[in-house]
SELUM-246490 format. One line per field, with one value per residue (C-alpha): residue number from 0; residue in one letter; x, y, z negated. Coordinates in steps of 0.5 Angstrom, whole numbers. Example, Ala and Ser with C-alpha at 12.3 -4.5 7.8 and 13.67 -1.06 7.14 Angstrom:
2
k (0;1)
r (a;s)
c1 (25;27)
c2 (-9;-2)
c3 (-16;-14)
END
This chain:
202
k (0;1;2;3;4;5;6;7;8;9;10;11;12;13;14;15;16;17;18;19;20;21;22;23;24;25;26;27;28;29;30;31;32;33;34;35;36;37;38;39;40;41;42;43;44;45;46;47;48;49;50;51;52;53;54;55;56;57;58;59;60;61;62;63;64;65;66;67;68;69;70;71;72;73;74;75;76;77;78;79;80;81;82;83;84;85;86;87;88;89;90;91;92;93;94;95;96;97;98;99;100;101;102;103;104;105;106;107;108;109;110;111;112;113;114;115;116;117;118;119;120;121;122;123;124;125;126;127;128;129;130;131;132;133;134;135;136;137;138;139;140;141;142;143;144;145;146;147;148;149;150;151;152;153;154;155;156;157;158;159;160;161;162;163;164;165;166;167;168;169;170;171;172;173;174;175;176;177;178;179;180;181;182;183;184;185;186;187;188;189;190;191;192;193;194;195;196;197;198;199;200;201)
r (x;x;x;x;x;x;x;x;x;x;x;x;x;x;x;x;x;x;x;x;x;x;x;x;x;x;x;x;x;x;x;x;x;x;x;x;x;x;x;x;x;x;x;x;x;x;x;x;x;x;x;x;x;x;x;x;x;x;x;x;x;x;x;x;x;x;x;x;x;x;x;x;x;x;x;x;x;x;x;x;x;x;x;x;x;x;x;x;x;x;x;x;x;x;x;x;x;x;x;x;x;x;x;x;x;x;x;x;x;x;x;x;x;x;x;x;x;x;x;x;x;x;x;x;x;x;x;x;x;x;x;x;x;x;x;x;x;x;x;x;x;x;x;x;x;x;x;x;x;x;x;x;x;x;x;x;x;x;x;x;x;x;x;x;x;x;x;x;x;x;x;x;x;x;x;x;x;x;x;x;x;x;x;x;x;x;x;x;x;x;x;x;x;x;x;x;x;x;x;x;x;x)
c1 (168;162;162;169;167;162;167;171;166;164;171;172;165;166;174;172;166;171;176;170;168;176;175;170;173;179;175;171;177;176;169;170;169;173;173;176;178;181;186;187;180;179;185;182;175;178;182;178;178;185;186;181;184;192;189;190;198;199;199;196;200;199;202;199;202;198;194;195;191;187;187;183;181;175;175;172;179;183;181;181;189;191;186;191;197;196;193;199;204;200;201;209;209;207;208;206;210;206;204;205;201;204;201;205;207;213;216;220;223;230;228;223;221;220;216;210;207;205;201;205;201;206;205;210;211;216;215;220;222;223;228;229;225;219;219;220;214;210;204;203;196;196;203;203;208;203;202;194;193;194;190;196;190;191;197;195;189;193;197;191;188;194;196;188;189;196;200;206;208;216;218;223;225;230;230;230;228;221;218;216;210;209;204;205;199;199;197;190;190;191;185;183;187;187;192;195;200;205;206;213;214;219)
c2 (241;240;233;233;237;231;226;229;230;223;221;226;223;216;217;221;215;210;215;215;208;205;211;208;202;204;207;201;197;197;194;188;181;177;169;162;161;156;162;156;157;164;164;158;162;169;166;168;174;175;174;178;183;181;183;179;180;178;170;168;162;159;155;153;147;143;143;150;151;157;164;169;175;178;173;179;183;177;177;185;184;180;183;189;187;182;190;193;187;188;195;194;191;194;190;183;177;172;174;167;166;162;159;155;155;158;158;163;164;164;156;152;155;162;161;162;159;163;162;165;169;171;174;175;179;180;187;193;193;198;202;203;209;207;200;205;208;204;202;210;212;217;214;213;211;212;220;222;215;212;213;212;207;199;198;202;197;191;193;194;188;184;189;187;180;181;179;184;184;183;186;184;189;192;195;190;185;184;185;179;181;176;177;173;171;167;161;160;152;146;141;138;142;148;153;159;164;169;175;178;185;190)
c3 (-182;-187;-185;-187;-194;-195;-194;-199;-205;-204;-205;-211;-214;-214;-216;-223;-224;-223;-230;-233;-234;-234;-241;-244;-243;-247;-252;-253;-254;-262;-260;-257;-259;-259;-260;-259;-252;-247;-243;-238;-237;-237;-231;-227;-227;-224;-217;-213;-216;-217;-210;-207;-211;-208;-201;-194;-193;-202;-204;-211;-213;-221;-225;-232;-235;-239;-246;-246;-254;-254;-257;-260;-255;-251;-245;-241;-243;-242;-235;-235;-236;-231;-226;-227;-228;-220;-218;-221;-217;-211;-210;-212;-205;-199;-194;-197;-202;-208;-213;-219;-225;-229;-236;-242;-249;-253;-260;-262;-270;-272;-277;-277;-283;-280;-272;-269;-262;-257;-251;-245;-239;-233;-228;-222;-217;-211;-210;-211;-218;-223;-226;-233;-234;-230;-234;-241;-239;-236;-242;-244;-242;-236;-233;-226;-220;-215;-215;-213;-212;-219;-225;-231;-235;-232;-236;-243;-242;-241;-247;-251;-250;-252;-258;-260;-260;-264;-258;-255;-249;-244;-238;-233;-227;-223;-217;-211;-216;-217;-223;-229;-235;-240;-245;-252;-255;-261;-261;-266;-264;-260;-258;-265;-270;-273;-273;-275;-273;-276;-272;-271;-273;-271)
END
């Protein structure tokens, strides 16, 4: 019985070290340092990662279509966010399926004259899906699906991140039909050029 006990505050110990560091990570948003970087570097660099964190019964498939041009944010926090994001994914299929990273370019704008270049992250899952409460909550802090198993930050982190770097965020889910999490981040420039971009607002 005292074994027991032990084992259980060892437990409580390390999961409230784990809050604590993912709070500060939080808090430390406004402090990050961003730069000029190849997102495609950044994701060939974490599939080991990626994969370790999918687990055995998961496979991690990607997909970056070339000349990708770069974005200003924190590499370190790009990484974060889609660390969570394949950890989200995994734990959305029990019992095995892929997981697809896919990387590219899209323009949106209603002319010529009014669009903006994005660099596109997705990641793909072929889990249980979402309904439609669970997909309008998903990005609030302390929200979770996983009862005492979940924290509720993962995803506010990912949405930070991205809202830093002046992106935004899409999801597509139903229930039955896996989940889709493209992360728009604006385009800075392409290899040899200087870009801008303009950022959509509601």
């Amino acid at each position: 019985e005292v074994s027991k006990l032990g084992t259980q505050l060892v437990a409580i110990v390390e999961r409230g070290r784990d809050l604590t560091q993912t709070l500060l990570t939080l808090g430390r948003a406004n402090a990050n340092r961003p730069s000029v970087i190849s997102p495609a570097d950044v994701l060939n660099a974490s599939l080991a990662l990626l994969q370790g964190a999918a687990g055995p019964q998961v496979r991690v498939q990607t997909s970056v279509s070339a000349n990708v041009s770069r974005v200003l944010i924190d590499p370190l926090q790009l990484e974060r966010a889609v660390l969570n994001l394949v950890v989200n994914a995994r734990d959305a299929m029990p019992v095995g399926g892929v997981i697809t990273v896919k990387l590219r370019e899209e323009t949106i704008g209603v002319s010529r004259e009014h669009e903006s270049t994005f660099v596109v992250l997705e990641v793909i899952d072929t889990g249980t899906g979402m309904d439609k409460r669970t997909r309008d909550h998903m990005f609030e802090t302390y929200f979770t699906t996983k009862g005492s198993k979940g924290k509720g930050l993962g995803l506010a982190i990912v949405n930070q991140v991205v809202t830093l770097a002046g992106g935004f965020i899409q999801v597509d889910s139903s229930p039955g039909e896996g989940t889709r999490v493209r992360l728009y981040l604006p385009r800075i420039a392409a290899d040899g050029e200087v870009g801008d971009a303009v950022i959509p607002r509601d």
